[in-house]
BAGUMAR-911495 format. One line per 8 residues: number of its first residue (from 1); for each residue y, x, z of N, C-alpha, C. Coordinates in pm, 1 decimal. Last residue first. Layout:
NUM	Y X Z Y X Z Y X Z  ...
//
This chain:
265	2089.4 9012.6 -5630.3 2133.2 9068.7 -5803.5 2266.9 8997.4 -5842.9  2114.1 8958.6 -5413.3 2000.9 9058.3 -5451.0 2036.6 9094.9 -5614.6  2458.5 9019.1 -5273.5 2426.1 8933.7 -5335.8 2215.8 9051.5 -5370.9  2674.4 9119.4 -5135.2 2526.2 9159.6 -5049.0 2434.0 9113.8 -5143.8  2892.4 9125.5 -5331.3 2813.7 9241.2 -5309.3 2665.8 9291.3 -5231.2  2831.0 8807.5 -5480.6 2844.6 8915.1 -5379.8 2838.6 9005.6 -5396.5  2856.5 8731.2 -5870.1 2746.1 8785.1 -5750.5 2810.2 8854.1 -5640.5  3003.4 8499.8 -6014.9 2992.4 8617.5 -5957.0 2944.1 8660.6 -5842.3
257	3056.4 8240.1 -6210.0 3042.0 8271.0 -6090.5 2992.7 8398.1 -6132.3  3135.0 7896.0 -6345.0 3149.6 8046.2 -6368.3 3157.8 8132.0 -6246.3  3004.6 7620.8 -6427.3 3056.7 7686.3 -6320.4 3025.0 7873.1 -6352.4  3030.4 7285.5 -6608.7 3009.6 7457.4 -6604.5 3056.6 7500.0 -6483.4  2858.6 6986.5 -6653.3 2950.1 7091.0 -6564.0 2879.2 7167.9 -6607.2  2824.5 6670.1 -6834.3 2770.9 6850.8 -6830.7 2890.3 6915.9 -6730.9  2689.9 6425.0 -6921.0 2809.0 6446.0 -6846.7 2718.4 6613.1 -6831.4  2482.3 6304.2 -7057.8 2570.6 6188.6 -7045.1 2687.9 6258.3 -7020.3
249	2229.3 6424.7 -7284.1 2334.1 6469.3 -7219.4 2400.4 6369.1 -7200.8  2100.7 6287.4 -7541.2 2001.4 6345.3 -7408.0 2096.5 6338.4 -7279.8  2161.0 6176.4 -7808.5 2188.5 6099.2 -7641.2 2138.7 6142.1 -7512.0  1858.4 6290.3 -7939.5 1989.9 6217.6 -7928.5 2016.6 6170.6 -7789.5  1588.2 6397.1 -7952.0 1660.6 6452.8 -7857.3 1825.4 6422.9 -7824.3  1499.7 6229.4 -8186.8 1449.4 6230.4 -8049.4 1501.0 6269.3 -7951.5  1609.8 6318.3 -8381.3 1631.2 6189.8 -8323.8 1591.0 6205.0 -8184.0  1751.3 6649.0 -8444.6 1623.4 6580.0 -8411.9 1658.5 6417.1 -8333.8
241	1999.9 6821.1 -8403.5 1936.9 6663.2 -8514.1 1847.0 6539.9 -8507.0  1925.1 7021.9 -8191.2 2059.4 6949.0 -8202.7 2036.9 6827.0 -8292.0  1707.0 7199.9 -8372.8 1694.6 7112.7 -8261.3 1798.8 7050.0 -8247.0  1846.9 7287.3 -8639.0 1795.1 7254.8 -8665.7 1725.3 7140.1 -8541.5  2062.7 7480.5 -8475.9 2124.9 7377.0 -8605.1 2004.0 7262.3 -8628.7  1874.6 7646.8 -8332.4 1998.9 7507.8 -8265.1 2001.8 7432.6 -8309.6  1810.3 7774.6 -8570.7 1707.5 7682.3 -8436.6 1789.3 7589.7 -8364.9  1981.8 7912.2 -8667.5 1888.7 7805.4 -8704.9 1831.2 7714.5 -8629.2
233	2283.5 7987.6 -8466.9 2125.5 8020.0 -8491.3 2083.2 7893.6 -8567.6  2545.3 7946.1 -8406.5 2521.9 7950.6 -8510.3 2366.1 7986.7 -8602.3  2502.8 7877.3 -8090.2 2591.1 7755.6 -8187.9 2552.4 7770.4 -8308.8  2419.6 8134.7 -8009.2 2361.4 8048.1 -8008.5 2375.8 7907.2 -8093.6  2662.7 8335.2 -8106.8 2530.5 8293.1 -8190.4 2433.9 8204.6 -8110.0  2833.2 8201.4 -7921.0 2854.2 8202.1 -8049.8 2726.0 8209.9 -8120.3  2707.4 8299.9 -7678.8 2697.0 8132.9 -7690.4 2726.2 8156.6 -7840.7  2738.9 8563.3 -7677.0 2599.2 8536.2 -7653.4 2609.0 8356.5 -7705.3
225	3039.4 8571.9 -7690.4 2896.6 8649.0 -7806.6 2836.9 8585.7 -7794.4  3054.0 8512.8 -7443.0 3111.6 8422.6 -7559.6 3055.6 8447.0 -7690.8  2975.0 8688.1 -7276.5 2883.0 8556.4 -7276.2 2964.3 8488.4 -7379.8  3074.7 8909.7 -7328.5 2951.3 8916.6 -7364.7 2889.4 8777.3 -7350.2  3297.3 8863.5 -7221.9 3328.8 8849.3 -7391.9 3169.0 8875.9 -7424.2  3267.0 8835.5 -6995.9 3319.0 8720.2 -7016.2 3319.4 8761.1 -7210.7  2972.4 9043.0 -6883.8 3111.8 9030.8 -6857.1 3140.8 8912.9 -6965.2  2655.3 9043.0 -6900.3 2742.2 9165.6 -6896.0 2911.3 9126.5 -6812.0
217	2561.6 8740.1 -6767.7 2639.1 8809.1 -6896.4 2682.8 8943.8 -6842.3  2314.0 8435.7 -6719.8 2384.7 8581.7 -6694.7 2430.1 8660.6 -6831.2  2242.2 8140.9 -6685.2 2251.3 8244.7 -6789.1 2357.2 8339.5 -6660.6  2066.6 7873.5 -6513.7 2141.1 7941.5 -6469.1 2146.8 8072.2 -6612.7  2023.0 7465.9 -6512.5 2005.1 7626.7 -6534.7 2098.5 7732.0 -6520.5  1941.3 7153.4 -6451.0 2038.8 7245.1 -6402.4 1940.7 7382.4 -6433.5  1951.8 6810.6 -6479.4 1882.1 6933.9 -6490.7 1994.0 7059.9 -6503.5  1929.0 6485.6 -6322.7 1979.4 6608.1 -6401.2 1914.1 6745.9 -6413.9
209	1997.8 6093.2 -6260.9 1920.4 6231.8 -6310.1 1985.9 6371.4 -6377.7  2199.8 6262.3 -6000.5 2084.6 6271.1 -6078.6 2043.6 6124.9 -6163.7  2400.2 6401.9 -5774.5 2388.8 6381.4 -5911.8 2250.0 6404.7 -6049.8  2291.4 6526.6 -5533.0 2414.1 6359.4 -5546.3 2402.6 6376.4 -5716.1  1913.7 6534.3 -5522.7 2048.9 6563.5 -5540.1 2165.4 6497.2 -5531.7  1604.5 6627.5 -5604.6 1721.4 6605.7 -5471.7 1813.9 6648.1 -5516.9  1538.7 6744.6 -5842.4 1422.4 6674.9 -5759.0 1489.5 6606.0 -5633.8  1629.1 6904.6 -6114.4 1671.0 6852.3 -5993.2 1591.9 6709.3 -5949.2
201	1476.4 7117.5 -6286.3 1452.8 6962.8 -6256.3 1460.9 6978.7 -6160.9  1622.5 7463.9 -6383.9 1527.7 7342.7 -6308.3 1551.2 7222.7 -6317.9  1571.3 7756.8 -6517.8 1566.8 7680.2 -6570.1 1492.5 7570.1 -6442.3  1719.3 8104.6 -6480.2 1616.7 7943.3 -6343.1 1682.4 7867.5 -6443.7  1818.4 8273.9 -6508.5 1768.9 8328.6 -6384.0 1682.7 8250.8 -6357.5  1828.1 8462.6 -6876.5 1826.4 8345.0 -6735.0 1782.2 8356.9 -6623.4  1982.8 8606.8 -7068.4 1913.8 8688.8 -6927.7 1934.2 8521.1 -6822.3  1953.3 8604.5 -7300.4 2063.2 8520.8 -7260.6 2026.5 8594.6 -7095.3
193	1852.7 8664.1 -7567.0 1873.7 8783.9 -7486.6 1954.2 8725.8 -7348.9  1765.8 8560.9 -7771.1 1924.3 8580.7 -7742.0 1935.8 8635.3 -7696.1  1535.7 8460.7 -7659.2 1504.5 8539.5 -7823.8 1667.8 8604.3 -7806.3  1611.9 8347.7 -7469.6 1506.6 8387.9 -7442.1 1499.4 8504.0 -7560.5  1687.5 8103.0 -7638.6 1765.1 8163.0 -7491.4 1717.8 8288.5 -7468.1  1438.2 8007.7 -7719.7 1584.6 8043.5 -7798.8 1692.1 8132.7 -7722.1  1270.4 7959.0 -7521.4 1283.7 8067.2 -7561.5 1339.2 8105.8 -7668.7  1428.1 7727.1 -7435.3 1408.2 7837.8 -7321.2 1411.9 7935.0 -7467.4
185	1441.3 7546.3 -7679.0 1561.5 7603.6 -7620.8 1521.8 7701.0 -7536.3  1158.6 7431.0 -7762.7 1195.3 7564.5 -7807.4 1348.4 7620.7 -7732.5  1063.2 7188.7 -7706.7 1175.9 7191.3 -7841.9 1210.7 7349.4 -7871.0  938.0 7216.2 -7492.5 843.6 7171.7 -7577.9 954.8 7219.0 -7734.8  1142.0 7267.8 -7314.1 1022.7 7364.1 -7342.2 993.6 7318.5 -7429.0  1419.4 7139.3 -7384.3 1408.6 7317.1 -7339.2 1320.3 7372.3 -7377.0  1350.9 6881.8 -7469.5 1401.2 6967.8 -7561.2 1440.9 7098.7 -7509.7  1269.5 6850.1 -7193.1 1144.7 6851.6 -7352.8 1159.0 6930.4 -7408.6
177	1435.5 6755.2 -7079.0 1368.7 6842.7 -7024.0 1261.5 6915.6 -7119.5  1562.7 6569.8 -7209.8 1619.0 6641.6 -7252.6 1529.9 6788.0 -7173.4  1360.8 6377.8 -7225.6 1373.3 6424.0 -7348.4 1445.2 6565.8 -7329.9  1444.2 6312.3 -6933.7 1283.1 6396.3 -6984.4 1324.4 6463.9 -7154.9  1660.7 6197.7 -6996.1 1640.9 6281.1 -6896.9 1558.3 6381.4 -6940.7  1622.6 5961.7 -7095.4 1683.5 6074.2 -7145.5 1702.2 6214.8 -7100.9  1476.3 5818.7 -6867.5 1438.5 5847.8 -7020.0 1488.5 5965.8 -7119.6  1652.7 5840.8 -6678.0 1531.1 5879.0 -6667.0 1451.9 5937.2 -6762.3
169	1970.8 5773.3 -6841.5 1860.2 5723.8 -6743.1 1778.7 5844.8 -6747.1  2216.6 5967.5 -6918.6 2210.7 5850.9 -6868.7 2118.5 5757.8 -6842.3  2206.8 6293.7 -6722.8 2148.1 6217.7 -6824.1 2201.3 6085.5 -6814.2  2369.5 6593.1 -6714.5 2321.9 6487.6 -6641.8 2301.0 6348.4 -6718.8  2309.8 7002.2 -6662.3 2351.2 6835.4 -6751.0 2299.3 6703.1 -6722.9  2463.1 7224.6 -6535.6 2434.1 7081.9 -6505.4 2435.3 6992.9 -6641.0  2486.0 7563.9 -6538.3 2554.7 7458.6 -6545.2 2438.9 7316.1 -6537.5  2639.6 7882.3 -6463.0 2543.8 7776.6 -6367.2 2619.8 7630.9 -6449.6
161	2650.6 8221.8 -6532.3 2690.6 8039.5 -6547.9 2592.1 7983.4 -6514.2  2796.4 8474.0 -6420.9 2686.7 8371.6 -6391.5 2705.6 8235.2 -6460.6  2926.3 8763.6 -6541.6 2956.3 8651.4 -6584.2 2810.3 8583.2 -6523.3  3068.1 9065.1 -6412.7 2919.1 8974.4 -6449.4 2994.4 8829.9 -6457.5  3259.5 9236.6 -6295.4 3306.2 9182.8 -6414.3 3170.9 9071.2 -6459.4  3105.2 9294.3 -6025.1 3288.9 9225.3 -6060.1 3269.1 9155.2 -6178.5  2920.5 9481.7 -6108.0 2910.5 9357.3 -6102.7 2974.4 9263.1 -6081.2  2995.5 9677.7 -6437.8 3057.5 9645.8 -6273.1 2991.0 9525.6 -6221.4
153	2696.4 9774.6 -6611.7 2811.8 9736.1 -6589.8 2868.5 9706.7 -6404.8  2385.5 9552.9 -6705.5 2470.1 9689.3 -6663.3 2591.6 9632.2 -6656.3  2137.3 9384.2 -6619.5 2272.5 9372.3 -6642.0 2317.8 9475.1 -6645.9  1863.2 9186.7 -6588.7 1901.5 9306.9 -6622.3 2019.2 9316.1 -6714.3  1815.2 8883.8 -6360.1 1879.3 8909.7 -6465.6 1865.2 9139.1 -6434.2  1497.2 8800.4 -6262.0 1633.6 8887.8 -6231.4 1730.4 8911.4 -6343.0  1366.8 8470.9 -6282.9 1410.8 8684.8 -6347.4 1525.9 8693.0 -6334.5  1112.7 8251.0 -6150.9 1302.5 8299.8 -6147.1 1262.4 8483.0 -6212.1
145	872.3 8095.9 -6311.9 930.7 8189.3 -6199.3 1059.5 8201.8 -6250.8  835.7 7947.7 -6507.1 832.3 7929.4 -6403.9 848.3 7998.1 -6257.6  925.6 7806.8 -6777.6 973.3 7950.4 -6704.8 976.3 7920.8 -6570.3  849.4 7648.9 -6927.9 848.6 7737.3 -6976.0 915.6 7849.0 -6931.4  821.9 7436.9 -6711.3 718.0 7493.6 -6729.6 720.9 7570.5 -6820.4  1100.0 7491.7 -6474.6 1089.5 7430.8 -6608.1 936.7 7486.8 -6624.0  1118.0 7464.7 -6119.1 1115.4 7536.3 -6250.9 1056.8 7466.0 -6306.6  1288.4 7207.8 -5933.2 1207.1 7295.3 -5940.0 1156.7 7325.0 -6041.5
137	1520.4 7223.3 -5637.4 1479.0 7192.1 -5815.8 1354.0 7250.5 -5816.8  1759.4 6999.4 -5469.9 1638.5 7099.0 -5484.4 1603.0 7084.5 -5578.7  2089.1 7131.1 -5323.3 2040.7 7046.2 -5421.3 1861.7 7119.7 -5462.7  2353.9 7014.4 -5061.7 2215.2 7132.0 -5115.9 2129.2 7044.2 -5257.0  2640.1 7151.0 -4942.3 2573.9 7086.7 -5069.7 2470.9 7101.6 -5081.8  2832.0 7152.7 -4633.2 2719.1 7207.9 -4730.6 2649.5 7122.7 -4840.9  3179.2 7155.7 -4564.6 3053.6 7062.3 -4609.0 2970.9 7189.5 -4631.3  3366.9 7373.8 -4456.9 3385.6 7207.7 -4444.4 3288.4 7147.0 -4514.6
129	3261.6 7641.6 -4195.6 3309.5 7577.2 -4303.1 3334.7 7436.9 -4311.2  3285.7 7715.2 -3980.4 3244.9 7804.0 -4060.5 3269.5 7771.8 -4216.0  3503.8 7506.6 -3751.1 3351.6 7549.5 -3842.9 3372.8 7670.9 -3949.9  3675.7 7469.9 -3464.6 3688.6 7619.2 -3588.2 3517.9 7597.4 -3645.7  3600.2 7234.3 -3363.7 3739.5 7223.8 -3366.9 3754.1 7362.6 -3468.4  3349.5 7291.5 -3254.5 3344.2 7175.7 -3326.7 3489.4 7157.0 -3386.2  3299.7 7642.0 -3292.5 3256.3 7532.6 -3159.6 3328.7 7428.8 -3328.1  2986.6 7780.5 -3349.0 3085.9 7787.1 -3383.6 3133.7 7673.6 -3300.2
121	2699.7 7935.7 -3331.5 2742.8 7865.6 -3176.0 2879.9 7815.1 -3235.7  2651.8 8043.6 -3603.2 2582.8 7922.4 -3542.2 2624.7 7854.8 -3424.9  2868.9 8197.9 -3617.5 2859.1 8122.8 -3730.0 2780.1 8017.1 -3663.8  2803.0 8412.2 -3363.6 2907.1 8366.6 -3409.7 2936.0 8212.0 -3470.7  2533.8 8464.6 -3428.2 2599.6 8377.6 -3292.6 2713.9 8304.0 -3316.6  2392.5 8596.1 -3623.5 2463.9 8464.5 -3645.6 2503.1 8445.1 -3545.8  2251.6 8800.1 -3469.6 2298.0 8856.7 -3573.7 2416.5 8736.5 -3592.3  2104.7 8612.7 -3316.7 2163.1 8708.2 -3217.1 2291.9 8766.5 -3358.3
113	1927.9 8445.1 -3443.4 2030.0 8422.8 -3373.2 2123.7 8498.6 -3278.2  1780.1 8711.3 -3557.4 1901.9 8621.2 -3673.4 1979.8 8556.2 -3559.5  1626.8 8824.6 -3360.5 1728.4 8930.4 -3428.3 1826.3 8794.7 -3481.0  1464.8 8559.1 -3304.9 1579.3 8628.3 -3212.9 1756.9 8722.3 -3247.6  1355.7 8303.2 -3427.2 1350.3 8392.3 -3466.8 1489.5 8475.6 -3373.0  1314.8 8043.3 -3402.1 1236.4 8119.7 -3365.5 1287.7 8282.7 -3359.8  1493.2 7936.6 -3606.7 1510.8 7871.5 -3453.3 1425.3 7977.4 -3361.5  1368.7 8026.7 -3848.1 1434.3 8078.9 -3762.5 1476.7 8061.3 -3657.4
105	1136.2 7833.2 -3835.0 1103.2 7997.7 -3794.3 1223.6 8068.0 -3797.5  1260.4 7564.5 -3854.6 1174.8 7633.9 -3691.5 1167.6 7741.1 -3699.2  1355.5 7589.9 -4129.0 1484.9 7596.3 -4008.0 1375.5 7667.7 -3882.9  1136.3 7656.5 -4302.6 1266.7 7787.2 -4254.4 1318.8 7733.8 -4091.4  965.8 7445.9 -4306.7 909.2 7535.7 -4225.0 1015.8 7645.2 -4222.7  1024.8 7325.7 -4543.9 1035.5 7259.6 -4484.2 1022.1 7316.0 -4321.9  1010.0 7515.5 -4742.4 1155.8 7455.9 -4688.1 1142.7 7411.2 -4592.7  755.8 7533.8 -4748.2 808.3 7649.8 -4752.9 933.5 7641.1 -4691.8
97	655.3 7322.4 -4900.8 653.5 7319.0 -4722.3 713.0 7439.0 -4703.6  746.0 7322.3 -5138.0 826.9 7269.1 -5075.5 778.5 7296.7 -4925.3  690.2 7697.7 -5285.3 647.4 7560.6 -5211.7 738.3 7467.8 -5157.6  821.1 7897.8 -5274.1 663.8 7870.8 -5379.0 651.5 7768.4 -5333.1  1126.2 7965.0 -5366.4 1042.7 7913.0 -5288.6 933.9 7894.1 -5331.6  1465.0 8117.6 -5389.1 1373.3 8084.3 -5429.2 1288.4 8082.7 -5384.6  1828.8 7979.7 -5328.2 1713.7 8048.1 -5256.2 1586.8 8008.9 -5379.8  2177.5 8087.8 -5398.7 2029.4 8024.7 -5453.1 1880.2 8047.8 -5378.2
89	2449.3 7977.7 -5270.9 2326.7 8059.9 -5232.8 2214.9 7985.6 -5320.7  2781.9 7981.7 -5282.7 2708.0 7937.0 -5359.2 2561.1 8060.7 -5333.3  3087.8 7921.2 -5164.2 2992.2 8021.1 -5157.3 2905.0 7957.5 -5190.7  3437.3 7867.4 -5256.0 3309.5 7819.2 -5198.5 3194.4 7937.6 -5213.5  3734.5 7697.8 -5225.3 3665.5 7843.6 -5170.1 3546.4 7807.3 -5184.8  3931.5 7512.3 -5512.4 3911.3 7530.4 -5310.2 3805.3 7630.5 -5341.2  4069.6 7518.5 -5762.2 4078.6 7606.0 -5663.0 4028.4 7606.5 -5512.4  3966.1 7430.1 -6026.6 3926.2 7427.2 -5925.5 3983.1 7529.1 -5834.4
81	4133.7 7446.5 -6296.9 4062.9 7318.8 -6257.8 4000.8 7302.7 -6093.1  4158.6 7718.5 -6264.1 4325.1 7643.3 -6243.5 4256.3 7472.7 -6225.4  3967.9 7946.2 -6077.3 4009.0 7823.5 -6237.3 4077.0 7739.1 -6196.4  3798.9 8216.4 -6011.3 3915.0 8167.0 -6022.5 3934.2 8084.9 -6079.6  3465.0 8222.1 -6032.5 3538.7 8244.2 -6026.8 3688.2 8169.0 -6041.3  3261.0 8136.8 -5708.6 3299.6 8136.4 -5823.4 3438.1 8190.6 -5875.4  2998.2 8394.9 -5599.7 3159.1 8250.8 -5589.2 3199.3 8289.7 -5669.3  2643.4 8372.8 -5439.9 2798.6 8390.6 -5553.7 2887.5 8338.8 -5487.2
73	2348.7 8518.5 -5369.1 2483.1 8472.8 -5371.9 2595.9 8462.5 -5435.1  1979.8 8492.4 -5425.8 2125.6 8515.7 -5542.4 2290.6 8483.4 -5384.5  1712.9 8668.5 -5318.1 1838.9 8532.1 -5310.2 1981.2 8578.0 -5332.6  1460.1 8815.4 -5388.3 1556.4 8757.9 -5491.5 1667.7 8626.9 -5417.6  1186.1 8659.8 -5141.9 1303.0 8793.5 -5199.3 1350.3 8736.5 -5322.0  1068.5 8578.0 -4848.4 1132.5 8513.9 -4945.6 1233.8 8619.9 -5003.2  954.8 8696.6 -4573.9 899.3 8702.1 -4713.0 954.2 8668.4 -4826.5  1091.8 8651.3 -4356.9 995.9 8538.2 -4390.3 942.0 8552.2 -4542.6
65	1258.4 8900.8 -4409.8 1140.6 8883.1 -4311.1 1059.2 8774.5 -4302.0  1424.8 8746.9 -4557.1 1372.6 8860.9 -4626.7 1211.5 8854.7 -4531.9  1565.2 8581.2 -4426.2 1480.2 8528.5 -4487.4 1379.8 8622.0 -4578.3  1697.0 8725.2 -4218.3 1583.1 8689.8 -4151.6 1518.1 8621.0 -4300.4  1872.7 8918.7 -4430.4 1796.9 8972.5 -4357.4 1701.2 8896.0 -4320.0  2017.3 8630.2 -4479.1 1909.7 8750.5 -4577.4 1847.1 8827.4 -4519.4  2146.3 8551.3 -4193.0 2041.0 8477.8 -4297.9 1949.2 8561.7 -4423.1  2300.1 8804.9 -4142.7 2202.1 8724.7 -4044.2 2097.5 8649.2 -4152.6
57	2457.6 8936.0 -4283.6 2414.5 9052.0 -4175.7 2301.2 8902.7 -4122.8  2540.4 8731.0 -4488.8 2503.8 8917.4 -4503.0 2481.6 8953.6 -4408.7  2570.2 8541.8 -4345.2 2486.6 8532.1 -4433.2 2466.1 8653.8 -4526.8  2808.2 8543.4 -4171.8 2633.8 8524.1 -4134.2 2572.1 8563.1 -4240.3  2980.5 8673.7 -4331.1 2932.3 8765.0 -4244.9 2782.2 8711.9 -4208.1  3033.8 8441.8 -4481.1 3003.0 8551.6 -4561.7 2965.0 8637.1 -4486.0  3171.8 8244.2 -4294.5 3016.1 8256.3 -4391.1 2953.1 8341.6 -4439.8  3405.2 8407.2 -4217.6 3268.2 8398.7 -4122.6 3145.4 8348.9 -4179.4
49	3532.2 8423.0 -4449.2 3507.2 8547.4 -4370.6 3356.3 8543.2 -4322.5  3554.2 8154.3 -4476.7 3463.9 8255.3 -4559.9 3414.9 8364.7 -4504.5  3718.7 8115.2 -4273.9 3583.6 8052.9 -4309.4 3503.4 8104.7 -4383.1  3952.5 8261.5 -4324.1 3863.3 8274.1 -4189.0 3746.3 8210.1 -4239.5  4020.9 8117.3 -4520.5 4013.7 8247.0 -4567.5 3927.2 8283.0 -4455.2  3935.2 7811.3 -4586.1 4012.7 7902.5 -4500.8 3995.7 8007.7 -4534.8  3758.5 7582.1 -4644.9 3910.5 7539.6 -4683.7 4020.8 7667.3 -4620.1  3468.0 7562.9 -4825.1 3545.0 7639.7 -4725.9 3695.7 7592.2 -4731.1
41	3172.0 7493.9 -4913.5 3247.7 7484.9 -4924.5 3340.6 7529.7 -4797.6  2847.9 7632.4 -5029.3 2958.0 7602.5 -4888.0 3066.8 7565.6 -4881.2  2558.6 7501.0 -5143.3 2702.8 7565.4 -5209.5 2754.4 7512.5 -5085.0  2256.5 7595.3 -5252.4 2340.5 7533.6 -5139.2 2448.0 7583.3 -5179.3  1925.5 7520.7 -5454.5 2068.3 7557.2 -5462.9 2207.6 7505.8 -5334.3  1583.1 7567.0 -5426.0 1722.3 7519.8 -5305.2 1864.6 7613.3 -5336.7  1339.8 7546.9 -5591.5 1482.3 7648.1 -5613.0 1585.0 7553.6 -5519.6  986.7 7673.0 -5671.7 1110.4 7518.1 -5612.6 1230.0 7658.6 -5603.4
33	738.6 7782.2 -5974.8 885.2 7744.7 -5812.6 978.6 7662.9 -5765.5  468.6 7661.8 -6044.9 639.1 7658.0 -6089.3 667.0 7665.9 -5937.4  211.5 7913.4 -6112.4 259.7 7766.3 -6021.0 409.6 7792.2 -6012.2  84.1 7954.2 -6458.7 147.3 7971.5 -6281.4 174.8 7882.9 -6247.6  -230.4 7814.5 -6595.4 -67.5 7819.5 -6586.3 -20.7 7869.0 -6395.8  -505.7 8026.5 -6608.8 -481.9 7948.7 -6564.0 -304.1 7910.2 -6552.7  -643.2 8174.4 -6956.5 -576.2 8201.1 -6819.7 -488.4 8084.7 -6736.5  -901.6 8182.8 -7096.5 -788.8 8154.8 -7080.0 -757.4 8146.1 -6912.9
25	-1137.9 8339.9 -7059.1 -1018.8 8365.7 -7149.9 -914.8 8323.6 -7150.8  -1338.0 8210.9 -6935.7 -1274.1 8285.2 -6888.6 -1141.8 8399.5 -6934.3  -1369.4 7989.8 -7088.3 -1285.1 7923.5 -6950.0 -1214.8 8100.8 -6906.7  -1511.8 8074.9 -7275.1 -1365.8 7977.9 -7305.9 -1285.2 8046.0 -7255.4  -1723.6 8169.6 -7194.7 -1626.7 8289.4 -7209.8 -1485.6 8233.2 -7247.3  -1828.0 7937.0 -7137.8 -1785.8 8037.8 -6988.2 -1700.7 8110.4 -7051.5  -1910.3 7851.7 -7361.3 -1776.4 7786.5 -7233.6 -1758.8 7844.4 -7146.9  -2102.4 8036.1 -7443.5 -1945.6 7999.4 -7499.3 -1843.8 7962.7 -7478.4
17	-2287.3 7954.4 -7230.1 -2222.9 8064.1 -7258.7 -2124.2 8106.7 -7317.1  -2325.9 7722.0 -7238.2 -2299.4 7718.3 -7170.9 -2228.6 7858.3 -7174.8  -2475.7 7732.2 -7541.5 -2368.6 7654.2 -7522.7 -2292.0 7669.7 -7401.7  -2700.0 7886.2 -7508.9 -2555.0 7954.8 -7533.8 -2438.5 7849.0 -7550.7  -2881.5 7727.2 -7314.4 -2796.6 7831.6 -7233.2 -2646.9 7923.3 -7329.9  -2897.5 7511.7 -7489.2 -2776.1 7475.2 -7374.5 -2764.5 7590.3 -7335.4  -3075.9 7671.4 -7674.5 -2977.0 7597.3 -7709.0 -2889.7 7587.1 -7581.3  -3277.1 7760.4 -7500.1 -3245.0 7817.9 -7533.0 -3053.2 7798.8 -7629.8
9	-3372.2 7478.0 -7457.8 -3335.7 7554.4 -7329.4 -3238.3 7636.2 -7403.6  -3458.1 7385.3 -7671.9 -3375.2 7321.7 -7599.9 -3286.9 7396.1 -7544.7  -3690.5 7587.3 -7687.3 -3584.2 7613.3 -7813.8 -3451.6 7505.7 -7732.3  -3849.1 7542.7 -7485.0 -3767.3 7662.0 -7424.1 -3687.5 7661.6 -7564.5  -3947.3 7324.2 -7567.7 -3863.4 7272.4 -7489.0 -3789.3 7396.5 -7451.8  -4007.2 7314.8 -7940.6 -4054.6 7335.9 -7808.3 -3936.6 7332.3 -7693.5  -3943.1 7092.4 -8213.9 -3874.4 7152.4 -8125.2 -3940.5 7181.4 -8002.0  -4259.8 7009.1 -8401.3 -4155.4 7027.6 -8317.9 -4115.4 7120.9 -8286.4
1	-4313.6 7059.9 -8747.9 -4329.0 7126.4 -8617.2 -4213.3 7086.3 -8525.5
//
């Protein structure tokens, strides 16, 4: 006895039905954020002053009103390796046209140039400061949004580390972007309790190729805890070997920093 054509039928409609309930089970990946890290450099105590005023009474405020929330400020702390002044702003972004569309809407925007006069009309002989740095990234696919770090304590005493590792090609690069998600480091970090803010692939920068993340600490003996058992976890001992992930790192900066008070966290 043949197959009649509604037994066909009957066949593709639960095939089609199985793939619907696939598709509708799984859930589509978020969309990774871009991350515009700017650091100010300053050579004055006046300079800060006046960075630190635009950018608590003028720039957060108008970028709040363009919708954009969570922007970190810091500076760093004290180190006999570095002493010039700087202010350090993390902005977070769903988009690169997102960047590309701040400067006109505040050029637009009244309250901020009225709030900034100061900082923006500065004349050419007193700046606000002596360079801006900007560097753009954008999130790791095992953490694609930015988290607030959850911290108790003074926020004086918070420990930020912001550090850089910078590859010697392209090649090593990726591996080493690998060995975060695919190798398990995010959520080793993650299992630690390390409170990250932004795992990114620097996309624009003076130093690339590189990749750059951010840990948070209670205070300076809570982030030496926190790295100690990282050094002594299995999972390190055991990723750290792997051939594959040899030679990832060419050159690494640390930067130890502390949140404003206007700072969002």
């Amino acid at each position: 006895m043949k197959p009649t054509n509604s037994f066909f039928l009957l066949i593709c409609l639960m095939a089609l039905g199985c793939q619907s309930k696939k598709a509708a089970n799984s859930e589509p990946a978020p969309e990774r954020q871009y991350y515009e890290l700017k650091t100010y450099t300053m050579a004055t105590d006046q300079q800060v002053s006046m960075t630190d005023q635009y950018l608590r009474e003028a720039y957060l405020p108008a970028m709040k009103r363009l919708g954009v929330a969570n922007i970190g400020v810091f500076k760093p702390r004290p180190s006999e390796a570095d002493s010039s002044q700087k202010i350090v702003v993390l902005l977070p972004l769903t988009s690169m046209d997102q960047l590309l569309t701040i400067t006109d809407q505040l050029a637009e925007d009244s309250i901020y140039q009225a709030a900034g006069a100061n900082y923006l009309n500065a004349p050419h002989d007193n700046p606000p400061y002596e360079r801006i740095a900007s560097v753009l990234l954008r999130a790791f696919t095992e953490m694609p949004m930015m988290q607030t770090p959850k911290l108790s304590g003074a926020s004086a005493d918070r420990v930020y580390e912001l550090r850089s590792y910078e590859s010697a090609t392209e090649k090593y690069y990726w591996s080493k972007v690998d060995m975060f998600n695919a190798g398990g480091e995010v959520s080793l970090f993650e299992k630690l309790e390390f409170n990250a803010v932004f795992y990114g692939e620097v996309i624009s920068g003076d130093k690339m190729p590189n990749l750059m993340y951010m840990t948070t600490f209670t205070d300076q003996q809570s982030r030496d805890t926190h790295w100690k058992a990282f050094g002594e976890s299995p999972e390190w001992q055991a990723l750290k070997v792997m051939p594959r992930y040899a030679n990832t790192v060419s050159h690494s900066d640390i930067y130890f920093l502390y949140p404003t008070e206007y700072s969002d966290y």
